[in-house]
C-alpha positions in Angstrom: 9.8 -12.8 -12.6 9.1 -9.8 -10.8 6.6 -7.5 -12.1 6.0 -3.9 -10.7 2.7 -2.3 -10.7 2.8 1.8 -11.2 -0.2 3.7 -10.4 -0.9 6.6 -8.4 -3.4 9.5 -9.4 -4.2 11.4 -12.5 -1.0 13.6 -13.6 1.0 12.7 -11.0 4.3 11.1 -13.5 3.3 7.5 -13.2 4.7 7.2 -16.9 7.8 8.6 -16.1 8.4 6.7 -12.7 7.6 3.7 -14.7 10.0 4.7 -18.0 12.8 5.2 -15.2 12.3 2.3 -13.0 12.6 -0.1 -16.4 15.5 1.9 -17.4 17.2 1.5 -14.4 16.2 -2.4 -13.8 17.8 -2.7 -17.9 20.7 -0.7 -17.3 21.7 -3.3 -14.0 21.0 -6.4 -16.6 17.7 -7.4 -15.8 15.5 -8.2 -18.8 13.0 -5.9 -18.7 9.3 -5.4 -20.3 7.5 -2.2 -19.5 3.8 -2.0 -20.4 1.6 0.7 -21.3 -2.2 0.8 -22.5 -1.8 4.3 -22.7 -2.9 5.0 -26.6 -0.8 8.6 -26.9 2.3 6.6 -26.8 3.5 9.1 -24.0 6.2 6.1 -22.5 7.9 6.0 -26.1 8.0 9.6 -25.8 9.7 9.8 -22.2 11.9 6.5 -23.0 13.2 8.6 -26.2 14.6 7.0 -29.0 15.1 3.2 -28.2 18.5 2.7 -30.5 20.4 5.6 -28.3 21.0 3.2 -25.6 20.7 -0.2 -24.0 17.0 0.0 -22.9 13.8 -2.2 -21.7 11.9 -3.6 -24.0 8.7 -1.5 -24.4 5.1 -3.1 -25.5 2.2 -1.0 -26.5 -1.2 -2.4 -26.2 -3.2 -2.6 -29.6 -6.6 -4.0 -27.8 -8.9 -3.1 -31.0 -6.8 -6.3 -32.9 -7.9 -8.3 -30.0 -11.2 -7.9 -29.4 -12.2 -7.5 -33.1 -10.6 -11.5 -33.0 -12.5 -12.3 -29.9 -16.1 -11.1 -30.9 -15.5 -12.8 -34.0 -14.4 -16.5 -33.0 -17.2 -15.5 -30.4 -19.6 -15.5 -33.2 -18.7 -17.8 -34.7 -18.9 -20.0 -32.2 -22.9 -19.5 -31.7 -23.8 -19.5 -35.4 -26.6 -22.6 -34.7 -28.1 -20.2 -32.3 -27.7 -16.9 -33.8 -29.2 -18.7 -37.0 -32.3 -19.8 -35.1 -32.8 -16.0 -33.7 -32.4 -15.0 -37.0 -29.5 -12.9 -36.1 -27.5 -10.8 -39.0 -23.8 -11.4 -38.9 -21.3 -8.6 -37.9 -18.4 -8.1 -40.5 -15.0 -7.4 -38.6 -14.4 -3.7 -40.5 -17.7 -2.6 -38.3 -16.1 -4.0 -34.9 -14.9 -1.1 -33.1 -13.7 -1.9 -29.0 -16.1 -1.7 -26.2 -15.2 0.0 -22.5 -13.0 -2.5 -21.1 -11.2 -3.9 -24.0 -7.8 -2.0 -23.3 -7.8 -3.3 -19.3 -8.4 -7.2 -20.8 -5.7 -6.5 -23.3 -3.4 -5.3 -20.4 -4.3 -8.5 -18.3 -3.2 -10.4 -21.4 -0.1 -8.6 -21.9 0.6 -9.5 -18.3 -0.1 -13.6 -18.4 1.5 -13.8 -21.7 4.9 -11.9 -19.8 4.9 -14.5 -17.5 4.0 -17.3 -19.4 6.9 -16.7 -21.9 9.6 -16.6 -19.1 11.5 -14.1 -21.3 11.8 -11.3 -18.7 13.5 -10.9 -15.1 11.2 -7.5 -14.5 8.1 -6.5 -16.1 7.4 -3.0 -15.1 3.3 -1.9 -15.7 2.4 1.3 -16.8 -1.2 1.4 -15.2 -4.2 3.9 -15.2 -4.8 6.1 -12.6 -5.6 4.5 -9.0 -9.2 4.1 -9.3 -9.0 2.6 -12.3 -5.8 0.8 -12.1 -7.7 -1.1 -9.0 -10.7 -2.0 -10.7 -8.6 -3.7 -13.5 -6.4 -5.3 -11.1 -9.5 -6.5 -9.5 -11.1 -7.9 -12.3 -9.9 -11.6 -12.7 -11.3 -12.4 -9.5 -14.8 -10.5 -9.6 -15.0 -12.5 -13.6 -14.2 -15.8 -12.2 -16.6 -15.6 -9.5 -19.5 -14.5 -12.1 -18.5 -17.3 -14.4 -18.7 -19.8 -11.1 -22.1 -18.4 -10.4 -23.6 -18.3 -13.7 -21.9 -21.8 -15.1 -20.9 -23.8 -11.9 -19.0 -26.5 -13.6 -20.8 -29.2 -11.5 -23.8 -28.7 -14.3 -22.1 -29.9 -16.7 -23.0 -33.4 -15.2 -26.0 -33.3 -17.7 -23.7 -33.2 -21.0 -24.6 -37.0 -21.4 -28.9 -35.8 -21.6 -28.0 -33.1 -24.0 -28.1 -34.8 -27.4 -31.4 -36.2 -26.5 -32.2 -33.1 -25.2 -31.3 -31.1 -28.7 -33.5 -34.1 -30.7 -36.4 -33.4 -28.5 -36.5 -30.0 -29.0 -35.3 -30.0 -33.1 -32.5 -27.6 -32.4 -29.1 -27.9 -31.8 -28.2 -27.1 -27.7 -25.3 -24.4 -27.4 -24.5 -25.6 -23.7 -21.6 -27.9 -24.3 -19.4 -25.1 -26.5 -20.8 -22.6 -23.8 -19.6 -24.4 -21.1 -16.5 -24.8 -22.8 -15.8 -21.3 -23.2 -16.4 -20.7 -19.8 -13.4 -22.9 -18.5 -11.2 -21.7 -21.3 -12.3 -18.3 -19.6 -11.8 -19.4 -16.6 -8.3 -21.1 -17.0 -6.6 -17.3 -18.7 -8.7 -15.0 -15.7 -6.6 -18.1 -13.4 -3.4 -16.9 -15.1 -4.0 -13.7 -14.9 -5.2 -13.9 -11.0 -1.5 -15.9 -10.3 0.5 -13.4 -11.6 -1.2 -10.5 -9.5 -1.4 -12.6 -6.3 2.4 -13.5 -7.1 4.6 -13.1 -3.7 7.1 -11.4 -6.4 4.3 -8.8 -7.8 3.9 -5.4 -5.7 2.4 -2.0 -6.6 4.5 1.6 -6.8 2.1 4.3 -5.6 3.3 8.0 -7.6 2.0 11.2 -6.3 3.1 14.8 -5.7 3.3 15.4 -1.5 0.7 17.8 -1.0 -2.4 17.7 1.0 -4.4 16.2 -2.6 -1.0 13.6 -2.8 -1.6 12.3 0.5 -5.1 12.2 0.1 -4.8 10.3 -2.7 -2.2 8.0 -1.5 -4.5 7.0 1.7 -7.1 6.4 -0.2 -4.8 4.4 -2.8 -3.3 2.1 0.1 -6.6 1.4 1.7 -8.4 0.2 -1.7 -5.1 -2.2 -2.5 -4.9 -3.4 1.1 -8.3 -4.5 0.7 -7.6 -6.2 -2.8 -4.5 -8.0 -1.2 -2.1 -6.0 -3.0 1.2 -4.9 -1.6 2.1 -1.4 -2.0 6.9 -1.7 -1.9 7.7 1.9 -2.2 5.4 5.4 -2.2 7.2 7.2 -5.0 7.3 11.0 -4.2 7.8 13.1 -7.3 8.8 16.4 -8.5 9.9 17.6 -5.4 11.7 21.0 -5.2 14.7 22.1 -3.8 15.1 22.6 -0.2 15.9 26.3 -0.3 14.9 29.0 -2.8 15.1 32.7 -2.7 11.5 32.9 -4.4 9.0 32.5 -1.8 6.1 31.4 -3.6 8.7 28.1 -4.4 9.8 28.1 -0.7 5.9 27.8 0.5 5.4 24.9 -1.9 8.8 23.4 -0.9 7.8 23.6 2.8 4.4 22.0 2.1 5.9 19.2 0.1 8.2 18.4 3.1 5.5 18.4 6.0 3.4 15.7 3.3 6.9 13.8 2.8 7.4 13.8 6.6 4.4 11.8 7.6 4.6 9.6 4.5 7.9 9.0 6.1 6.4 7.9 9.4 3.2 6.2 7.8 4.5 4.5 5.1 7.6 1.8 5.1 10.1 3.0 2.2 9.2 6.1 0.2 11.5 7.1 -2.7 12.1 11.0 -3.8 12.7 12.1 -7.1 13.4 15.6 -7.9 11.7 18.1 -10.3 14.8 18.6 -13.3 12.6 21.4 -14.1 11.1 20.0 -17.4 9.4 17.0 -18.6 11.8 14.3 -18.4 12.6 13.6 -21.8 15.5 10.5 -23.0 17.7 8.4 -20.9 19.6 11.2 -19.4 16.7 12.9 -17.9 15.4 9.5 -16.3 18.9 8.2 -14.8 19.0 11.9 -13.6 16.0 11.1 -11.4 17.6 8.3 -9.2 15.6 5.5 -9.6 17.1 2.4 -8.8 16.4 -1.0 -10.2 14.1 -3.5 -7.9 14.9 -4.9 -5.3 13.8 -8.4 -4.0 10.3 -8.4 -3.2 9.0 -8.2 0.3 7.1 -10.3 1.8 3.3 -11.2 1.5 1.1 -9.6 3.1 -0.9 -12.8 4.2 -4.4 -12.6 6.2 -3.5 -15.2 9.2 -6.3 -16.5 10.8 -5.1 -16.8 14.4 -7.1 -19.0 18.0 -8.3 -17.4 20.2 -9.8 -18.1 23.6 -14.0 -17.0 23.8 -15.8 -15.7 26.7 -17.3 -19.0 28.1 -14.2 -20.8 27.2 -14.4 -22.1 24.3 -11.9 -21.3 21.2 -12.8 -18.9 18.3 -10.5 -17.7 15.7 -9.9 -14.2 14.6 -9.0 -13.4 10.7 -6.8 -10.7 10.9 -7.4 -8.1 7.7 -4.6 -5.6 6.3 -6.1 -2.5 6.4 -4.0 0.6 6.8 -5.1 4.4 6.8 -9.0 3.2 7.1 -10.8 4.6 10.2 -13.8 2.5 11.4 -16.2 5.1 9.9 -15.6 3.8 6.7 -16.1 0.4 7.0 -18.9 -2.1 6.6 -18.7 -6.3 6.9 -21.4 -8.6 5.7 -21.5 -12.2 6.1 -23.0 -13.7 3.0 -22.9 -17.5 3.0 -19.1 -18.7 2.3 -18.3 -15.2 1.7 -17.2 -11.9 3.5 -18.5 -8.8 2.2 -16.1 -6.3 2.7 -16.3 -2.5 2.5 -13.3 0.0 2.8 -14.4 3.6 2.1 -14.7 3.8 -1.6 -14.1 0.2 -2.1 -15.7 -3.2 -1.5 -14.2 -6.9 -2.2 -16.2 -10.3 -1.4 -13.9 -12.7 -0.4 -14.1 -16.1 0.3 -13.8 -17.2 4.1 -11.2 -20.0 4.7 -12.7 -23.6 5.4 -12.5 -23.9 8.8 -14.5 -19.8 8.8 -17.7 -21.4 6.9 -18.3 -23.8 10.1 -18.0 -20.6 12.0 -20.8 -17.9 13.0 -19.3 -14.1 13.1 -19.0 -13.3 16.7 -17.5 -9.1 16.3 -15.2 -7.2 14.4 -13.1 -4.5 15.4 -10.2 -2.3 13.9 -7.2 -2.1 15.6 -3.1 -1.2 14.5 -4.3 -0.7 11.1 -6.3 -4.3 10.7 -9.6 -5.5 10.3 -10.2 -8.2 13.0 -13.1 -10.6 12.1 -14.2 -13.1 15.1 -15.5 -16.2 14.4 -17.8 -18.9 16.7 -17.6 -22.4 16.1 -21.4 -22.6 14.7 -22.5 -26.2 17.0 -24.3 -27.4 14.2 -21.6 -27.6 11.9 -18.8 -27.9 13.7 -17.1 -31.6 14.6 -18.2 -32.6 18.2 -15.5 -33.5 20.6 -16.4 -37.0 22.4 
């Protein structure tokens, strides 16, 4: 399956790019699924009337369904304790969504695409960047929680627990807790695949402009660091070449200077024309030349490579993605098993490789648009040669 990821920043036509881009991938006989959370229902407006021609399939997002079903089984669930505590019930027509419910509902909608194996391309109609990256980031920042709050090797205990519950005359909530958490853990897993799929890569929308590129640097840096690969920088609405009005001619002339050095920064960047309205129906959206997906490139892996040391020894180097950052903006942490990593407005942990852990962090330096971590053998943990 592959699935496309459309962000890009506030008002910049990530809706339409997406309503086009499924469009096109339906009308070259792909299945296609396109995705929105957005609660206006602005794709089913630009998609048009879904009868008047051979179209994707569009889902809308109902998260207040969900998570009114969630809290609920939830509470249920704890009744023994929320009867000791004396805790008064909650009654499903008071439930109304927290923050957060729509971007769970979204991840959902994306594991239950690819667990169905119904679609060829699933095409995601995703917030703005900041936001689309923080949801995107989420299954891995949960799972690490849940793996630091309920390590699974705890769960050794389970055999002291009755005894434990007659001792204390109350029932203990740790076996269905634990359970939850690798239920929990097993969907955030699904959800994690299907972003960190080879076949999964992210469109980045924006007008070229000086606040387009902006937002587009900053946009590439925070999904490099997430591990995410960005296939095509989708320039929209851009204006004709030549025009007697001058006011349009300055704007023109300032969208090509931007689309110029996308052109030399960025591998492939798409144009797509202003039609001089809102897209509206499947005539406006073909008009904007979009063309269905191609195959996916490839992953954007972080090799660790050998490397000889100063006094002769080896040491390894873990080579980091990081395009557009300057060395201003960026910070590195070791913490334990784990790389603490900081690229301008964003910040990831990651989890060093196994042969990293045995190794001490000798330097890092940015170079060609990568983060280069080097790594000592640490003597005390590392195998001694006889």
């Amino acid at each position: 399956m592959r699935t496309l990821l459309i962000t890009g920043p506030g008002g910049s036509g990530r809706t339409t790019v997406a309503a086009a881009t499924a469009l096109a991938a339906a009308r070259a006989g792909h299945r296609t699924l396109v995705i929105s959370a957005d609660r206006a229902d602005t794709l089913g407006a630009v998609l048009g009337a879904p009868d008047a021609h051979p179209g994707p399939t569009a889902l809308r997002l109902a998260p207040d369904d969900r998570f009114r079903d969630d809290l609920l089984a939830l509470q249920e669930r704890a009744a023994s304790a929320l009867d000791l505590l004396g805790a008064e019930r909650l009654d499903g027509e008071e439930l109304t969504p927290l923050p957060g419910a729509e971007e769970l509902a979204l991840l959902r909608a994306l594991r239950d695409a690819a667990r169905d194996d119904a679609y060829d391309t699933v095409v995601v109609d995703l917030p703005a960047t900041p936001r689309a990256l923080a949801v995107l980031a989420l299954p891995e920042q949960l799972r690490r929680y849940l793996r630091r709050l309920l390590p699974p090797e705890r769960q050794a205990a389970r055999a002291l627990r009755p005894m434990l519950g007659r001792l204390a005359g109350v029932p203990m909530p740790a076996a269905w807790l634990y359970e939850t958490a690798a239920h929990r853990e097993d969907e955030l897993a699904a959800v994690q695949r299907v972003i960190e799929d080879p076949a999964t890569t992210v469109r980045l929308v924006a007008e070229p402009g000086p606040a387009g590129a902006d937002a587009v640097r900053t946009a590439a840096t925070g999904l490099a660091l997430q591990g995410l690969r960005t296939d095509l920088v989708v320039a929209n609405r851009i204006l004709p070449d030549a025009s007697p009005d001058t006011w349009l001619a300055g704007l023109s002339a300032q969208q090509h200077k931007t689309l110029d050095e996308w052109e030399s920064t960025y591998d492939h960047v798409g144009r797509v024309p202003h039609l001089g309205h809102d897209p509206r129906g499947a005539d406006d959206l073909a008009a904007l030349g979009l063309t269905a997906p191609a195959a996916a490139p490839a992953p954007a892996a972080w090799p660790v490579t050998e490397a000889p040391a100063d006094d002769g020894s080896h040491a390894y180097v873990w080579h980091i993605p990081l395009p557009c950052v300057t060395r201003e903006e960026l910070g590195l942490i070791r913490r334990g098993d784990e790389l603490v990593v900081t690229a301008g407005p964003y910040r990831r942990i990651v989890t060093l490789p196994s042969a990293l852990r045995r190794c001490t962090v000798a330097g890092a330096g940015l170079r060609e648009g990568e983060l280069r971590v080097r790594f000592a053998p640490d003597p005390d943990l590392w195998p001694r040669e006889r």
